[in-house]
NUVEX-305889 format. One record per residue (C-alpha): residue number from 0; x, y, z. Coordinates in steps of 0.2 Angstrom, whole numbers. Example, Ala and Ser with C-alpha at 12.3 -4.5 7.8 and 13.67 -1.06 7.14 Angstrom:
2
@num:0; u:62; v:-22; w:39
@num:1; u:68; v:-5; w:36
***
This chain:
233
@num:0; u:1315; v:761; w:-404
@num:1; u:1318; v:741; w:-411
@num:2; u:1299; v:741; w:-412
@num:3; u:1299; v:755; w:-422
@num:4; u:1312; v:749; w:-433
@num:5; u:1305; v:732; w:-434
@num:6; u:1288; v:741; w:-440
@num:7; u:1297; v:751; w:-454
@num:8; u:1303; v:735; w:-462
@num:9; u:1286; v:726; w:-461
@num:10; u:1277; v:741; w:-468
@num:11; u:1292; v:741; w:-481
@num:12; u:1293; v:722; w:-486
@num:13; u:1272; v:722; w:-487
@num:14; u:1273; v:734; w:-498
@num:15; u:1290; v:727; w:-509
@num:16; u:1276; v:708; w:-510
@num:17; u:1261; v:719; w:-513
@num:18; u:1271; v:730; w:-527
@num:19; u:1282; v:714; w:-533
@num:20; u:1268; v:699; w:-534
@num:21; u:1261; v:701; w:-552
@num:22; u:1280; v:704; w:-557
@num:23; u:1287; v:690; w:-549
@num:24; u:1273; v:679; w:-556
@num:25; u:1275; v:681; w:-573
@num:26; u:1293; v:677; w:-569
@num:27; u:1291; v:661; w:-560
@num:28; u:1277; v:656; w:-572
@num:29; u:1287; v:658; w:-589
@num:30; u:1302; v:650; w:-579
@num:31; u:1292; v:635; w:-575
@num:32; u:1288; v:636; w:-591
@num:33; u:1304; v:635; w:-598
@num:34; u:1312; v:624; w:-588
@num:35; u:1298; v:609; w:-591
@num:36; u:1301; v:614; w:-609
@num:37; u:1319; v:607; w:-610
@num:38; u:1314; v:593; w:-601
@num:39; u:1300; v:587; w:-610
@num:40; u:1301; v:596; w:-627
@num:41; u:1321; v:598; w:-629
@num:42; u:1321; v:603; w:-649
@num:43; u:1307; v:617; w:-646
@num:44; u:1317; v:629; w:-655
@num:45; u:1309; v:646; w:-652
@num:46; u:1311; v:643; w:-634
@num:47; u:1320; v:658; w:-633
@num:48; u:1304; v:669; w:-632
@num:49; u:1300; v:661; w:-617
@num:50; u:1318; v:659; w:-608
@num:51; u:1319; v:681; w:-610
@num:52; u:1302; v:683; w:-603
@num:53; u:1310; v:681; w:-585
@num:54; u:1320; v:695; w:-586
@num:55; u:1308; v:705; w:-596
@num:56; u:1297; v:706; w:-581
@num:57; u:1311; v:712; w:-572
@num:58; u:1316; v:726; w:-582
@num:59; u:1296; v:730; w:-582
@num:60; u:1296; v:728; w:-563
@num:61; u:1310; v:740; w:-562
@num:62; u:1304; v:756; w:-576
@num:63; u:1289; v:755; w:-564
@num:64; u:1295; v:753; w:-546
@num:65; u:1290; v:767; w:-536
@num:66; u:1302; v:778; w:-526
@num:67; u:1318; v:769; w:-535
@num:68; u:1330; v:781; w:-537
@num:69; u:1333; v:788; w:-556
@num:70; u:1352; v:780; w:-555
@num:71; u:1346; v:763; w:-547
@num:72; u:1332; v:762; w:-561
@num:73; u:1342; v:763; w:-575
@num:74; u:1355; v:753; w:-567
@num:75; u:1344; v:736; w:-561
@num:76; u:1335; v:742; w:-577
@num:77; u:1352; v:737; w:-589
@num:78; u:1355; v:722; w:-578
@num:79; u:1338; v:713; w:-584
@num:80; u:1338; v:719; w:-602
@num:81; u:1357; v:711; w:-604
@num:82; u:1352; v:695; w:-595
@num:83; u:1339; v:696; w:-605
@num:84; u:1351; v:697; w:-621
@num:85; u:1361; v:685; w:-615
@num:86; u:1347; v:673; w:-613
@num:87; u:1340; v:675; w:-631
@num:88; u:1359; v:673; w:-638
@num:89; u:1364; v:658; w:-628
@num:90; u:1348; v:647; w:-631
@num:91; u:1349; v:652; w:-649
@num:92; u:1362; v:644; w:-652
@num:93; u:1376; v:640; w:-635
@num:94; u:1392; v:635; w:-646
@num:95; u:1391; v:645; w:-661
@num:96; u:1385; v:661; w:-649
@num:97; u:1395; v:658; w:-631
@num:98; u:1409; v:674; w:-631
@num:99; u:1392; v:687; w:-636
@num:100; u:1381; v:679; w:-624
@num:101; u:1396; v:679; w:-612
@num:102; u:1402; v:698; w:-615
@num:103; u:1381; v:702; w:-614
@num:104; u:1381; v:693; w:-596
@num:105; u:1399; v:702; w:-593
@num:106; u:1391; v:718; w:-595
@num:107; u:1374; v:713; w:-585
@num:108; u:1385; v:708; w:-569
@num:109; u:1394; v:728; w:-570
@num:110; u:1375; v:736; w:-572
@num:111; u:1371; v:724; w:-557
@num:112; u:1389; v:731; w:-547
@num:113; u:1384; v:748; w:-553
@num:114; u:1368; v:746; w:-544
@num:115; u:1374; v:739; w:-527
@num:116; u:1393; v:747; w:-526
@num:117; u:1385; v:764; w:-521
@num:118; u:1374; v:756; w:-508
@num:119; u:1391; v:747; w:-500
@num:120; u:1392; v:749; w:-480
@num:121; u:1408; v:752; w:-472
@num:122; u:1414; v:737; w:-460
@num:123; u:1400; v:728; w:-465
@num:124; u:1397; v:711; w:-453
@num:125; u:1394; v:704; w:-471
@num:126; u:1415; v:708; w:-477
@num:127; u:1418; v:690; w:-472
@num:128; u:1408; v:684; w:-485
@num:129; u:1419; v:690; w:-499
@num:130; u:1435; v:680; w:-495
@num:131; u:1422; v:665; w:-498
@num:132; u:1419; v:674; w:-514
@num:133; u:1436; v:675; w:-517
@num:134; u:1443; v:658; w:-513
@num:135; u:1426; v:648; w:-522
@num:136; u:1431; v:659; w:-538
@num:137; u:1449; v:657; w:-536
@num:138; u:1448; v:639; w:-537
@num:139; u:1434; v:637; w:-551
@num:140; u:1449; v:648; w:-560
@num:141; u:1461; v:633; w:-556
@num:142; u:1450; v:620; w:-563
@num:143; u:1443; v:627; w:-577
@num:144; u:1459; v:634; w:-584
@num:145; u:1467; v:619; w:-592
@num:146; u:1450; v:617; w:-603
@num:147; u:1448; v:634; w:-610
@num:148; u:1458; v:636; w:-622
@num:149; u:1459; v:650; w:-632
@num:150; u:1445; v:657; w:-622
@num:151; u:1455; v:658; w:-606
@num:152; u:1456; v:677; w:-605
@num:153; u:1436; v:680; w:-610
@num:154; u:1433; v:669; w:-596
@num:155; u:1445; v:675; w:-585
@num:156; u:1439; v:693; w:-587
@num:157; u:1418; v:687; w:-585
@num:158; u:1427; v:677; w:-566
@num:159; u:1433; v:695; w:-560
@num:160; u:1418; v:704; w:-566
@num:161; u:1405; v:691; w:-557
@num:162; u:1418; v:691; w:-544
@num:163; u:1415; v:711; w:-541
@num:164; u:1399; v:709; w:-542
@num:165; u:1395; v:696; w:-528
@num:166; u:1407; v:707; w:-518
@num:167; u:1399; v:721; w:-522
@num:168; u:1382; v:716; w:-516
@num:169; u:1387; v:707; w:-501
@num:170; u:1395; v:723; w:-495
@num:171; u:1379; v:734; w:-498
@num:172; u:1364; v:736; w:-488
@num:173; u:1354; v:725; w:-498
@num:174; u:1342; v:711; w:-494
@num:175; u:1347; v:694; w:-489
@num:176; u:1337; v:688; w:-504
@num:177; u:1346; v:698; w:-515
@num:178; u:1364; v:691; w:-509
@num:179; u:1358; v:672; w:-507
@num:180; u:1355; v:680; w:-528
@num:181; u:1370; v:685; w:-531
@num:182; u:1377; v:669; w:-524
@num:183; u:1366; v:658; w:-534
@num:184; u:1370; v:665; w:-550
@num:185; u:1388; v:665; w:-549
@num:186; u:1385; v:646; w:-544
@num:187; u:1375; v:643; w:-562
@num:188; u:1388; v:653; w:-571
@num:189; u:1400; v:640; w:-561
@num:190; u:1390; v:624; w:-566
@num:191; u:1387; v:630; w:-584
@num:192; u:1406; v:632; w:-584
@num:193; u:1407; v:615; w:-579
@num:194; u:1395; v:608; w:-588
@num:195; u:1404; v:617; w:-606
@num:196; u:1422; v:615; w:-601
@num:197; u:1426; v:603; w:-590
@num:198; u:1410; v:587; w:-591
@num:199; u:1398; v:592; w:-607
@num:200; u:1383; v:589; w:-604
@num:201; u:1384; v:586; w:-585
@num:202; u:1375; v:595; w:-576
@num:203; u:1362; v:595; w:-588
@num:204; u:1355; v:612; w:-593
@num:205; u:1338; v:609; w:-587
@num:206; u:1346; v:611; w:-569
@num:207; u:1358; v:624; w:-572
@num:208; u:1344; v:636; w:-578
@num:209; u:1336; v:631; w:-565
@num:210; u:1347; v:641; w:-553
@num:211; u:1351; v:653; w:-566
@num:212; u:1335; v:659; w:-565
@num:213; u:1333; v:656; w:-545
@num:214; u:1348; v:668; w:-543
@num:215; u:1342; v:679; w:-555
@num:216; u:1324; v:682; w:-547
@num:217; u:1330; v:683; w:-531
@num:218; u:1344; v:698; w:-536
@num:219; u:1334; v:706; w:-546
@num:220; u:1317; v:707; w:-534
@num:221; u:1330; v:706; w:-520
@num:222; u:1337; v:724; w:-524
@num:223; u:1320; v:732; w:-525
@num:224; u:1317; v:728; w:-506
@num:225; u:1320; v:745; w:-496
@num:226; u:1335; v:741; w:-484
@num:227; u:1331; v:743; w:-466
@num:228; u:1328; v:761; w:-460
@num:229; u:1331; v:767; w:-441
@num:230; u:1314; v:772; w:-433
@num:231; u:1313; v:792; w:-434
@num:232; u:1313; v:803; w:-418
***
């Protein structure tokens, strides 16, 4: 029976890397891209045409998935389009523009917990992981709050929401990528929070794109990986 099982998931994730590759390219590639751009060419300033291409392969990835259930499509299929929002509004201009890019992000990370809350798994071995969640989230609160301002209560209500989602994928069946995803990109939402807030300029953006768009490609990919399926009888 365990061989069984374990030959389900290898058919399954050879057919996720076969299905996922020319997606997952084009991400990587205009995220290289990107990122080299703010290094070496800081004041391009239509770089926001490349910085949305990331999730725009996503959202293509996910209208042509096959065997992705209607709900889950549309679902993963808002997630990338509002991070794809979000990215166009905060690279066009990341002062002037914060509270929309923030509110498109917001509404992102609930497609993204609409997605995983109805795959959640009850006692999950992963539950552990959310009181992490909780105390890492609880404590970025704590520092932060005496440098918001009058933006404490927009960022408080993005914290919860990022919050739920986290939780909400840790406690699904979902890939291990997918959760390391969801970890890294409430650790960029963290370091650009930082770097806005509390040290401007530090860490520099270059980096905290960096693993914006690691924990974006692994959640986003990550959540079109089947879970694991019991051999049949």
């Amino acid at each position: 029976m365990v061989r069984g099982v374990n030959a389900l998931i290898v058919n399954d994730l050879a057919g996720w890397r076969g299905a996922a590759r020319p997606y997952a390219l084009v991400f990587l590639l205009a995220t290289v891209v990107f990122v080299a751009g703010k290094v070496w060419v800081p004041g391009f300033g239509a770089s926001f045409v490349i910085k949305v291409i990331p999730a725009l392969s996503l959202a293509l990835a996910a209208t042509r998935w096959p065997g992705l259930a209607r709900r889950a499509r549309i679902t993963l299929l808002a997630a990338a389009l509002l991070c794809g929002a979000g990215d166009v509004i905060l690279d066009l201009d990341r002062g002037r523009y914060f509270v929309p890019g923030l509110v498109a992000f917001l509404l992102a990370h609930l497609s993204f917990s609409a997605h995983f809350w109805p795959r959640r798994v009850a006692a999950s071995p992963r539950r552990w992981g959310v009181l992490a969640v909780l105390i890492f989230c609880a404590g970025m609160t704590a520092l932060l709050w005496p440098h918001l301002g009058a933006l404490r209560l927009p960022v408080l209500a993005y914290i919860a929401v990022i919050t739920l989602m986290v939780s909400a994928v840790i406690m699904s069946d979902a890939h291990p990528l997918a959760v390391a995803g969801s970890v890294a990109f409430m650790l960029s939402d963290a370091l650009l929070a930082w770097a806005k807030f509390v040290s401007p300029g530090w860490p520099p953006q270059p980096f905290n794109v960096s693993v914006y768009f690691l924990g974006l490609g692994l959640l986003g990919f990550g959540a079109l990986i089947p879970p694991s399926r019991p051999a049949p009888t």
